[in-house]
N, C-alpha and C positions, 0 to 999 in steps of 0.2 A: 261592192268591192270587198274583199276577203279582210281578215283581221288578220295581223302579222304578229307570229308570235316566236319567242325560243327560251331553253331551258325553262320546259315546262317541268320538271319535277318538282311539286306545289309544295312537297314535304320537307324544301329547302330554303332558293330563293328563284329569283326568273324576273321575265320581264317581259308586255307583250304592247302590241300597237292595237289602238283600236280605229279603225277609220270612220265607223258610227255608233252614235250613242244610244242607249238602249235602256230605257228605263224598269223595263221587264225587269224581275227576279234573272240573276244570273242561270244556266242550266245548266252549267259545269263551273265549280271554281273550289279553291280550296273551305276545310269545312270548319276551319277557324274564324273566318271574314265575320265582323261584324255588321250591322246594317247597314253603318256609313261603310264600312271598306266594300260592303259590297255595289255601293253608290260608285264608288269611287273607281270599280274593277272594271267597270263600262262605263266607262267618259270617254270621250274621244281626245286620242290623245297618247300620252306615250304612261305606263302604268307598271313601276316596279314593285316588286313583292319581297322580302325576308319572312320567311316564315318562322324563325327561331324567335326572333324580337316581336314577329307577330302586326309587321306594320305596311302600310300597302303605302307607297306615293302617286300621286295625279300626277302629271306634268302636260301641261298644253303645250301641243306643236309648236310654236312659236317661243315658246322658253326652252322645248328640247333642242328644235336647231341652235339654237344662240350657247347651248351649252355644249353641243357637237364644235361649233365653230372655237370656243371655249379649250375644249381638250387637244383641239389640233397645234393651236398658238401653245400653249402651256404644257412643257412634257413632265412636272414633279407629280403628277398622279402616278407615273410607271416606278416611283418608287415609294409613295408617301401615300398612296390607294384617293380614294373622293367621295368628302362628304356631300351627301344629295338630299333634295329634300321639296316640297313644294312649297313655292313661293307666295307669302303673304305679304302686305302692305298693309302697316300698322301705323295709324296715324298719331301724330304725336299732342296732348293737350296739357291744361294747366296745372291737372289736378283736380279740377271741380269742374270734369268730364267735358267740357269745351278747349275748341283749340286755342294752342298757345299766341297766336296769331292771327291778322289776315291771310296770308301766306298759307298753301297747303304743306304741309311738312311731315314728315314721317320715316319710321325705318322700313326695309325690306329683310322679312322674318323668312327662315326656312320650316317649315312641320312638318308631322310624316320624318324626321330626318332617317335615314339609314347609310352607317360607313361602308362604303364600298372597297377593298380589298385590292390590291393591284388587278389579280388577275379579273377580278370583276369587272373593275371600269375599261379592261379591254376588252371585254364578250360586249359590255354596254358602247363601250364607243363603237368597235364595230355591225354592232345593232343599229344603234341610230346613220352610220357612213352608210349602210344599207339602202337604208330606207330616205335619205335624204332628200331627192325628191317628194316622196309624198309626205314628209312632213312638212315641206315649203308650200305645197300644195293646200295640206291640211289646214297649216298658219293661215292663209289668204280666205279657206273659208270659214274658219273662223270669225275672222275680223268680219267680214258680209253678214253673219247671223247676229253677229253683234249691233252694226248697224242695221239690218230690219230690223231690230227688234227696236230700239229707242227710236225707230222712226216711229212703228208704230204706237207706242207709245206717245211721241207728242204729236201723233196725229191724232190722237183719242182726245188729249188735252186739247187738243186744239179745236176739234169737232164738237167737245162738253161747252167750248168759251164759246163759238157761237151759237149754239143752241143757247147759252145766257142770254146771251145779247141781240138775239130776238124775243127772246121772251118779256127783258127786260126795257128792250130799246137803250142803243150803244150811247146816246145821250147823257141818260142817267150813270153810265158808268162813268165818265167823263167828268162830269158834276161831283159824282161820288168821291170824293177823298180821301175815303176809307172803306174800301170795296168790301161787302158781302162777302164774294168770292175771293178767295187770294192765288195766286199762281202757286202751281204743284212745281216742286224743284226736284227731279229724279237723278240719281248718280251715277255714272256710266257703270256698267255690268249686264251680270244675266240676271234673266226674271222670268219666272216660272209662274204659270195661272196656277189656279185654286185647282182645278184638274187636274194639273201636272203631277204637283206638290202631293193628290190623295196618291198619283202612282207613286210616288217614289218612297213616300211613309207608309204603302199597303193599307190606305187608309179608304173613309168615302171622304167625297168633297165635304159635306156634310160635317163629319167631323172635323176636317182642316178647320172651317170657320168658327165650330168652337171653341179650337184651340186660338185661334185668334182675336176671338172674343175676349176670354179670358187670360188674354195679355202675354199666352205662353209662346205664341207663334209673333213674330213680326211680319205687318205686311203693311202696302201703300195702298190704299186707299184710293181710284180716282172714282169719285163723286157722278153716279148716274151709270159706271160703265165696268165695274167690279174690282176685284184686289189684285193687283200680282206681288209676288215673293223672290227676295235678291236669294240669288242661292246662296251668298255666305250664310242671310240670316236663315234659311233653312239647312244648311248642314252646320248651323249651329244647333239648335233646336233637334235634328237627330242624333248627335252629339252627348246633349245633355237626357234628351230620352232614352239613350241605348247606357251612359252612366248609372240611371236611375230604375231602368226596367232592371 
């Protein structure tokens, strides 16, 4: 399916839909984009641009509809313009980096932010009224790759515990009080294999793992069956490498 795009003039600001993600090097895009923005310029997903401020925002289908439904209920953008921005989930702790609580708790951060202008957020709302089927379309498949993916995921974990527990006989774990093995606890999101991760840093695998060795990369670990990497912690880490290159 086709990528949806308008005001393309890249030497300002714009806005376009991407229906698939593409980890390739962009082949056309503006020639300011840094490596994350140019991560960020093929996500699937809805993807606005300022080029004066120099700042690109993600927006997953599922937060662009809800922000379409958003502008329909609510008319003070037609005089007061809309600040936008990509939506983060920042957990909240004590102080001494552990949460404040049992309770999950945290705020809901925007980045990326860019003001959007009256007449902006009407070219943007009527962009998203557009397209409002396939971003509800998009949203659903979303959520599905989300779930393959932690399926398979604890179906890995799951396949690593019996291969223990033949090798060890389920008895002894039983017995055991204090297992050898412990359960792997994974966080719901995306997770990107050590392949993934060399496309998207221009990198080899090879390298990904040194960088992970050396403590610069975060990744999970499952035991006998290889790493994979939450994309936060990877566009953090391209983040702090494109700061420091």
């Amino acid at each position: 399916m086709m990528n949806c795009s308008t005001v393309l003039v890249q030497n300002t600001w714009g806005m376009h839909l991407n229906f698939e993600e593409n980890f390739n090097p962009p082949s056309s895009c503006p020639s300011w984009l840094t490596q994350i923005q140019q991560t960020s310029w093929q996500r699937r997903g809805i993807v606005v641009w300022d080029a004066e401020l120099r700042v690109v925002t993600h927006l997953h289908a599922g937060y662009a509809f809800q922000l379409l439904e958003y502008l329909q209920a609510n008319g003070d953008w037609k005089s007061n313009g809309f600040l936008m921005g990509s939506p983060t989930y920042q957990l909240l702790t004590d102080g001494s980096g552990t949460l404040s609580n049992e309770t999950v708790d945290g705020n809901l951060n925007l980045e990326n932010k860019i003001q959007l202008g009256t007449d902006q957020v009407q070219e943007f709302f009527e962009f998203l009224s557009t397209h409002k089927k396939l971003l509800e379309y998009i949203s659903i498949l979303d959520r599905e790759v989300a779930e393959d993916a932690l399926r398979t995921v604890f179906q890995l974990i799951a396949a690593y515990g019996g291969k223990i527990r033949a090798r060890k006989g389920i008895s002894e774990l039983i017995v055991n009080t204090q297992p050898k093995v412990l359960p792997i606890t994974i966080s719901r999101g995306n997770y990107f294999t050590v392949y993934q991760a060399a496309q998207i840093c221009d990198a080899t695998s090879k390298q990904i793992r040194a960088w992970i060795r050396k403590g610069k990369l975060e990744a999970l670990d499952l035991p006998g069956l290889g790493m994979i990497i939450e994309a936060g912690k990877l566009n953090d880490f391209l983040y702090q490498r494109e700061l420091y290159s």
